[in-house]
N, C-alpha and C positions, 0 to 999 in steps of 0.2 A: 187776443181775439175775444177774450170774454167781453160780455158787456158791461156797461156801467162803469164807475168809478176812475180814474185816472189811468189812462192805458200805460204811462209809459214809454219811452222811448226805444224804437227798433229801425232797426236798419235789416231791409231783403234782400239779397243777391238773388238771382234767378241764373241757374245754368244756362243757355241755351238753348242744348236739347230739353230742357226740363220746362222751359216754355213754350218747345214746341209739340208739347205733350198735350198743350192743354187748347181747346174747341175756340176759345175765343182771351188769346193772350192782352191783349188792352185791355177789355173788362178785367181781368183779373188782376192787372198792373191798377186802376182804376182803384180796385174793391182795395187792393192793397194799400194803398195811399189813404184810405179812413183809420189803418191801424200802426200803420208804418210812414215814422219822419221822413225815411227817403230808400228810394227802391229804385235797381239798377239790373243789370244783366252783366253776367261775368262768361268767358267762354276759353278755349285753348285754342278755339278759330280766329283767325286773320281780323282784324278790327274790321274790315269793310264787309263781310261777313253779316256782324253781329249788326254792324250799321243799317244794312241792306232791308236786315229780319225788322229791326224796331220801325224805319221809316215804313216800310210795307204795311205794318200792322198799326203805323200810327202812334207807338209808344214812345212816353216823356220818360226818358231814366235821367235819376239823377246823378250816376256814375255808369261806368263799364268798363271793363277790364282795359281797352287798348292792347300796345302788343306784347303786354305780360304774361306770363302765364296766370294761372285761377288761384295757386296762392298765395304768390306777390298780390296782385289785387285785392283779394280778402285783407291782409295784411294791408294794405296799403286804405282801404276802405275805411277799415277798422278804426287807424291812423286819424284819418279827415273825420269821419262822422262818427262823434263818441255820442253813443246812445247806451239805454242799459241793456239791449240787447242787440244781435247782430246773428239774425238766419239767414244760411243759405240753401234753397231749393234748388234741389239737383235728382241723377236719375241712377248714379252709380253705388259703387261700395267704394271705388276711386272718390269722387264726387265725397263720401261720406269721411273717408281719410283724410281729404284734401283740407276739407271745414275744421276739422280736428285740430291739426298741426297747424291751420291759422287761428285756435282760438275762437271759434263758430257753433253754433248749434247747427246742426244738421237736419232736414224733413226733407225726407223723400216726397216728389209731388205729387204722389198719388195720395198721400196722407193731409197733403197741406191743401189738394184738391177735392177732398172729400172734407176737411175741418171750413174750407171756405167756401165750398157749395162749387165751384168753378169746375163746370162740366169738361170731361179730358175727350181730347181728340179721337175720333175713331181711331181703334189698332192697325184697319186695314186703309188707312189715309197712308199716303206715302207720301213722306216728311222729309226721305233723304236728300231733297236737291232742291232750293228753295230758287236755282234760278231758270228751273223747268215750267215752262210753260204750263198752267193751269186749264187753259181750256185745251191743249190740243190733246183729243183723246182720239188716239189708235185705232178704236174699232169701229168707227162710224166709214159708211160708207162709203 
């Protein structure tokens, strides 16, 4: 992420949930793509899931897990796209084990949200169920 000089080759995984942390996921899949050869979404949810979140929001990944788990896919990532680096953004200490034992660096996305300026979701947004209805709000009359 420094500037100047030859970045470098990196590869991003994005948890999931670790994308849905964040206020506006495509720009940051976006910004990521100035620093990073190729950027994908990994998750332990169902592929249609994971599919559901990118098309909604519009995001190009260049991998995603499918119906592996997150560290077969890292592994398997890692495999396909040899770059000289290879993060994953995630939101656990699972999530930070996971990266480990594939061979990963690890950033929590509050730290990779704040090194990339990519504003994090409100706390109090409710994030759990991505196939709830957005405008139908309860308390209107």
């Amino acid at each position: 992420m420094a500037a100047g000089g030859g970045q470098g080759t990196m590869t991003l995984a994005f948890e999931l949930e670790a994308l849905k942390r964040l206020a506006d996921p495509n720009g940051a899949f976006s910004d990521a793509r100035r620093w990073s050869k190729y950027v994908g979404v990994v998750s332990e949810k169902p592929t249609y899931v994971v599919t559901n979140f990118t098309r909604k929001e519009r995001i190009r990944q260049d991998f995603f897990s499918g119906p592996r788990g997150v560290e077969e896919s890292l592994e398997n990532v890692m495999r396909q796209f040899d770059t000289d680096r290879h993060v994953f953004v995630g939101t656990t200490d699972d999530d930070r084990s996971i990266a480990e034992e594939a061979g990963w660096e690890f950033l929590p996305v509050e730290e990779a949200a704040d090194a990339a300026e990519w504003p994090l979701a409100g706390d109090d947004d409710p994030v759990e169920d991505p196939f709830e209805d957005d405008d139908g709000r309860d308390d209107w009359p």
